[in-house]
ZADOBA-836755 format. One record per residue (C-alpha): residue in one letter; x negated, y negated, z negated. Coordinates in Angstrom, 1 decimal, always signed. Example, Ala and Ser with C-alpha at 12.3 -4.5 7.8 and 13.67 -1.06 7.14 Angstrom:
% ZADOBA-836755
A, -12.3, +4.5, -7.8
S, -13.7, +1.1, -7.1
***
This chain:
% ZADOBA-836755
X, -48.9, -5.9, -146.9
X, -51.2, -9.0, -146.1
X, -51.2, -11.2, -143.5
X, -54.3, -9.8, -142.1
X, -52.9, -6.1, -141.9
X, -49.8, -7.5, -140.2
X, -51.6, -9.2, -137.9
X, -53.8, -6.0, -137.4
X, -50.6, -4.0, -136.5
X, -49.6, -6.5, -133.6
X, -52.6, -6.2, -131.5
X, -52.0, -4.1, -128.3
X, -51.5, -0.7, -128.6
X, -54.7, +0.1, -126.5
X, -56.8, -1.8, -129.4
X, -54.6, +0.6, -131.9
X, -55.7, +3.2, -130.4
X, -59.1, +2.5, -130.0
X, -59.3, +2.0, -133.8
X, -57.7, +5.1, -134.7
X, -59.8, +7.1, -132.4
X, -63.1, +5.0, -134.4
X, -61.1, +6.5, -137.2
X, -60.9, +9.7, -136.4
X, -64.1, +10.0, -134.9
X, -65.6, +9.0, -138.1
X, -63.4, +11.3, -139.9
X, -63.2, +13.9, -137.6
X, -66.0, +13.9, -134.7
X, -64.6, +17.1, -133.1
X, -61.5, +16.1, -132.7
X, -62.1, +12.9, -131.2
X, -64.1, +14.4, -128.5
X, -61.4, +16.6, -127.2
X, -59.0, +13.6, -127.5
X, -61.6, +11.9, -125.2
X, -62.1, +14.2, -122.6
X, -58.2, +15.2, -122.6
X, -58.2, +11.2, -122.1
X, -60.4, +11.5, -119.1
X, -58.9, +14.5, -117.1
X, -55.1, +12.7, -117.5
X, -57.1, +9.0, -116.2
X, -59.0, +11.4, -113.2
X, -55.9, +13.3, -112.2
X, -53.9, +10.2, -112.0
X, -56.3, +8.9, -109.5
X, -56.3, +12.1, -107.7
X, -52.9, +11.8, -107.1
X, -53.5, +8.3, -106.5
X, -55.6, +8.8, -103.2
X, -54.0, +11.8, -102.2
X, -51.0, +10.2, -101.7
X, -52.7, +7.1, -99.9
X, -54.2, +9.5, -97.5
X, -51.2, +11.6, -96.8
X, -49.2, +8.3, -95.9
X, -52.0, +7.4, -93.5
X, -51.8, +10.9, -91.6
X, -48.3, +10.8, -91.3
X, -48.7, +7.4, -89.9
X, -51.5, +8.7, -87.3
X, -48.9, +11.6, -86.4
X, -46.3, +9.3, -86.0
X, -48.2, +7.1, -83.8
X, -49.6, +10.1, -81.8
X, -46.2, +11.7, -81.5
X, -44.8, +8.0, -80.0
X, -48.2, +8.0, -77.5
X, -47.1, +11.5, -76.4
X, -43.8, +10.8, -75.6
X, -44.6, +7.7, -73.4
X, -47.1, +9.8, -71.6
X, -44.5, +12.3, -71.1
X, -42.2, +9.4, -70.0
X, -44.6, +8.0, -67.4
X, -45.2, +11.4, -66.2
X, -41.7, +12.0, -65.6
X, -41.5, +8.9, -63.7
X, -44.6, +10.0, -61.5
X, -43.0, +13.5, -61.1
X, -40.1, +11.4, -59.7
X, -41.5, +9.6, -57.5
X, -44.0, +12.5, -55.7
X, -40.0, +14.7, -55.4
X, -38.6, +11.3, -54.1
X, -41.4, +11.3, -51.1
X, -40.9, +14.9, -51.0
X, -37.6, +14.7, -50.0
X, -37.9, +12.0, -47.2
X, -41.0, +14.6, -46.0
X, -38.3, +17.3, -46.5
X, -35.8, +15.3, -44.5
X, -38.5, +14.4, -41.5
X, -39.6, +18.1, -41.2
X, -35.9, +19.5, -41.0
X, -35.8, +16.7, -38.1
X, -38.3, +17.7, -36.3
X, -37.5, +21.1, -36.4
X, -33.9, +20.5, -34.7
X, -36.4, +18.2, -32.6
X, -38.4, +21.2, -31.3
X, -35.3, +23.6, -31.5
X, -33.6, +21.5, -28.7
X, -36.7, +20.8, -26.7
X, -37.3, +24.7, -26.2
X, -33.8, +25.1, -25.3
X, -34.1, +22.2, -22.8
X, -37.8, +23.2, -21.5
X, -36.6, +27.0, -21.1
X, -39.3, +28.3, -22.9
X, -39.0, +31.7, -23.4
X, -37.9, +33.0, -26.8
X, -40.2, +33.7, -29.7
X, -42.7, +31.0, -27.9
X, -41.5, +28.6, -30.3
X, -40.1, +29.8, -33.8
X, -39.0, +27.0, -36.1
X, -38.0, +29.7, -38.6
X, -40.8, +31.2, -39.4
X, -43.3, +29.7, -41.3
X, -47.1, +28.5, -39.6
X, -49.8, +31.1, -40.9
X, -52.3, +29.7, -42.5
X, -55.3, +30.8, -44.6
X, -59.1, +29.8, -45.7
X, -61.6, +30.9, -47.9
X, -61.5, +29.6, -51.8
X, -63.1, +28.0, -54.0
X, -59.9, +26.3, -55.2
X, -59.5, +23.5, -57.5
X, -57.1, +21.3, -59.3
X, -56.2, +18.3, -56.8
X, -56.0, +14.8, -58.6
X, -53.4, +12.6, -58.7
X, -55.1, +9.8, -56.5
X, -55.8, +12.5, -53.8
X, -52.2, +13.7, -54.0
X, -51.0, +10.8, -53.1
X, -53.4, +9.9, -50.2
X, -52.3, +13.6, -48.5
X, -49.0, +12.7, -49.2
X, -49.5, +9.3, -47.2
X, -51.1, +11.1, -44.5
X, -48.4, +13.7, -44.0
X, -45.8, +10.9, -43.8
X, -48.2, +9.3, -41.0
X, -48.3, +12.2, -38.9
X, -44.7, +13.2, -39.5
X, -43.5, +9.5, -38.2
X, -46.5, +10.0, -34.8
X, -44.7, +13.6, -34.1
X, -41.7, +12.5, -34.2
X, -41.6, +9.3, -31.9
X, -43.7, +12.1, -29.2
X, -40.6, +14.4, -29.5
X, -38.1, +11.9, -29.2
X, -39.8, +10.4, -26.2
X, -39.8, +14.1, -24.5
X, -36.6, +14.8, -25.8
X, -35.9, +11.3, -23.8
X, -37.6, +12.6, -21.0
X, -36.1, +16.3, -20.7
X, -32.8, +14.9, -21.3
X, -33.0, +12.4, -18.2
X, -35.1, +15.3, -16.1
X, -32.2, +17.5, -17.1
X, -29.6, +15.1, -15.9
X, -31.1, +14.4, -12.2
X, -31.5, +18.1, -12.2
X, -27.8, +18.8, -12.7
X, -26.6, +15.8, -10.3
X, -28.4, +17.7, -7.6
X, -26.7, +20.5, -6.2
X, -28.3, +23.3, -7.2
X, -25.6, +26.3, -7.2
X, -23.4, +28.7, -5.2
X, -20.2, +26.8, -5.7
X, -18.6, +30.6, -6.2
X, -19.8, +32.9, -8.3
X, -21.1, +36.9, -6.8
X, -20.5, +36.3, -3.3
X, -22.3, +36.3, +0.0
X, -23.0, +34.3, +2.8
X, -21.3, +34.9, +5.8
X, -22.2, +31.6, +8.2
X, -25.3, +29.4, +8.1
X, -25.6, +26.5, +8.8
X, -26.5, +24.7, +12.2
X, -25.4, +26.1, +15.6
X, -23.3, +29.2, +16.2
X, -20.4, +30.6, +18.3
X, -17.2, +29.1, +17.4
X, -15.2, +31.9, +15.5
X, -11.9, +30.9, +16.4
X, -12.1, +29.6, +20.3
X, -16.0, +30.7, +21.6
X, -18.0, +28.4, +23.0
X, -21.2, +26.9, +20.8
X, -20.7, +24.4, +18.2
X, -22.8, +22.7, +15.3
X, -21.4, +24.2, +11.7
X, -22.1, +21.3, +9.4
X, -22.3, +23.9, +6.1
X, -22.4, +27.2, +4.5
X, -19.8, +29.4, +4.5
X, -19.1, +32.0, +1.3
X, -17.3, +34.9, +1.5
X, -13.7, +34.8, -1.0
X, -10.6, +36.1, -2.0
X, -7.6, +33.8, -2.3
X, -7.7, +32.1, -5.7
X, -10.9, +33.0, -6.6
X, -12.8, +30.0, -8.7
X, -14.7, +27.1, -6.2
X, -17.5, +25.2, -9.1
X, -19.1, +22.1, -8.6
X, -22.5, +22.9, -8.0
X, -23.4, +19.8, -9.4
X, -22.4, +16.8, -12.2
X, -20.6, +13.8, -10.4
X, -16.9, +12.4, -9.9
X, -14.4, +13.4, -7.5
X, -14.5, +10.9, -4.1
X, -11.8, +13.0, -1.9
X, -9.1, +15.2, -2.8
X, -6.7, +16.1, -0.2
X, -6.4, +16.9, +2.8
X, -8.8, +16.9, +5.9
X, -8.2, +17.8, +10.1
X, -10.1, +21.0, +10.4
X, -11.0, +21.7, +6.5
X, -7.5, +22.0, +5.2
X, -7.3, +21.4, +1.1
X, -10.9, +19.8, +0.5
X, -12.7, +18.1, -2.8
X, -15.6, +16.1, -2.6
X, -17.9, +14.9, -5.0
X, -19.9, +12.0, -5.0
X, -22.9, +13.0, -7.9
X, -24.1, +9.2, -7.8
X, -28.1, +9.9, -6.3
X, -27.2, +9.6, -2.8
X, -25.7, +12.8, -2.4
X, -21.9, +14.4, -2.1
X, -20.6, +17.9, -1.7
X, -17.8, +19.1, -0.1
X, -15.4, +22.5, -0.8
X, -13.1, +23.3, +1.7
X, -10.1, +25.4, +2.9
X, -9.2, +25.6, -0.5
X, -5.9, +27.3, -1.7
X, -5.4, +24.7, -4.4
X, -7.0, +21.8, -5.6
X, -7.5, +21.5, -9.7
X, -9.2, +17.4, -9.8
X, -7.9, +14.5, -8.8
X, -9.9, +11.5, -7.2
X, -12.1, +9.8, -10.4
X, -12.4, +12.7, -12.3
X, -15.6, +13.5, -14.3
X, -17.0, +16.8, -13.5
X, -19.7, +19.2, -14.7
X, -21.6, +21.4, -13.1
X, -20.0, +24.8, -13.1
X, -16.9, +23.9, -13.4
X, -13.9, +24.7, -11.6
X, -12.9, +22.1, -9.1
X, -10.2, +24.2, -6.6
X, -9.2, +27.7, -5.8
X, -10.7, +29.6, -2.8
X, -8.2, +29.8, +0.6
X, -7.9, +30.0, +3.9
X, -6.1, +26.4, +4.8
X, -7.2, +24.6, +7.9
X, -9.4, +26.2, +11.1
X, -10.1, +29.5, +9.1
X, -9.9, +33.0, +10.2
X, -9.8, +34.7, +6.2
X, -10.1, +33.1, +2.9
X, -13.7, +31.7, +2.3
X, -15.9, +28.7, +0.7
X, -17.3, +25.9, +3.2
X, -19.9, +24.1, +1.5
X, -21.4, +21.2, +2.8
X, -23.6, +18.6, +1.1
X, -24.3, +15.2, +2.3
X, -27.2, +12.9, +1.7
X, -27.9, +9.2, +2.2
X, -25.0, +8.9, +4.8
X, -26.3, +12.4, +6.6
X, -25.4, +16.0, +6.5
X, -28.2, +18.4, +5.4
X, -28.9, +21.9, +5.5
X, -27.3, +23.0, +2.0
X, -29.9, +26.2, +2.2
X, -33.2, +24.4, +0.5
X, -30.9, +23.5, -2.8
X, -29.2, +27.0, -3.0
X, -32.7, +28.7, -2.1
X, -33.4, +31.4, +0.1
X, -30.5, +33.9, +1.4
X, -29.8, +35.9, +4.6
X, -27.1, +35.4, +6.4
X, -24.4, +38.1, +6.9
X, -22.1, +37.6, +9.9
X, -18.7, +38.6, +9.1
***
């Protein structure tokens, strides 16, 4: 072999190929052209592949970033969702107060039952259309709820205030029959004596008993007096700090001693017949400002039944 044929041999084998497809394309021109075109599909379908596999990579990486977008949307939703359930709650929490609010201020204003019921739910109603409500304007109601929530609830704490003080000068003012189903049986003011004649001044109201039978403070206050008295026999007094004090005598038994706290309606002494008494009964006297008053305006109207 020359030197020129050798060298011939070592060029690329591209170039080889070129020259043996001059070859056989002189030789054989049929062949050659299917060589070609096979040439041409292979070279095409490599690029095919080429780009469809440089497209693919770029929509999974626009999936991928969509799929990240998505799931911080959902996050920052979530933390929206939070928030509106966090201010629900304190709303929640605010109602529920002013509910017990309104529950005690019926019990304390008497109002009669059904008037007010916290239970039920406020009917409400209105005509459509209705829409979706944006976010912004969800938030704004939100704020204004919490606004009137906070104004109603300083107004029913500042009646609340004021029943609750109304209802304590009401209960340190005698306001009671200091027994329970009885009668009256002496007025007060001027009458015959019952046990000698002759006229005198009778300084209370006297109740008709039975020995033991309950005596009730007709009023809040302490205990000023508990003992014994010249005419009254086994007496309690109670001072109800407003400028009044009422007294229970010929009492059986005594239950307080001086300095106790009382309530009204509760049992202070038992019913008797000790000191200037001709049967077991209840004399009830109330003092005010130093004086001794009629104990008829605070009981209210009854008709006096002579025994």
């Amino acid at each position: 072999m020359s030197f020129k044929i050798i060298l011939k041999d070592r060029r690329r084998p591209s170039a080889r190929l070129v020259d043996r497809l001059s070859d056989t394309a002189a030789s054989r021109p049929g062949v050659a052209a299917s060589i070609l075109l096979s040439a041409g599909l292979v070279l095409g379908l490599g690029a095919s592949v080429g780009f469809a596999s440089a497209r693919n990579a770029q929509l999974q990486a626009k999936v991928d970033q969509q799929a990240t977008d998505l799931a911080a949307a959902r996050s920052s939703s979530q933390r929206e969702i939070n928030a509106l359930a966090a201010r629900l709650g304190e709303l929640q929490a605010q109602a529920n107060r002013l509910n017990a609010l309104g529950e005690r201020l019926t019990r304390a204003g008497q109002l009669q039952d059904g008037e007010f019921d916290f239970e039920q739910p406020v009917p409400t109603g209105g005509p459509g259309p209705v829409r979706d409500m944006p976010r912004d304007e969800l938030q704004r109601e939100l704020t204004s709820l919490e606004r009137e929530y906070s104004a109603s609830g300083q107004q029913l704490t500042v009646m609340e205030s004021l029943l609750f003080n109304r209802e304590l000068d009401r209960n340190a003012v005698p306001s009671r029959d200091p027994i329970a189903g009885s009668y009256i049986t002496s007025g007060f003011g001027g009458r015959a004596d019952p046990i000698v004649g002759g006229h005198q001044f009778h300084k209370g109201i006297d109740f008709k008993a039975s020995v033991g039978d309950p005596v009730l403070a007709v009023a809040d206050g302490v205990v000023s007096f508990a003992g014994v008295r010249s005419g009254y026999g086994n007496v309690v007094e109670i001072d109800h700090g407003n400028g009044y004090v009422t007294r229970y005598a010929h009492n059986s038994r005594l239950m307080g001693r001086v300095g106790d706290l009382v309530r009204v309606g509760q049992q202070i002494a038992k019913a008797g017949s000790t000191g200037r008494s001709t049967g077991a009964h209840v004399h009830f006297e109330v003092w005010q400002a130093g004086r001794v008053v009629n104990p008829r305006k605070f009981l209210g109207s009854r008709s006096a039944v002579r025994g």
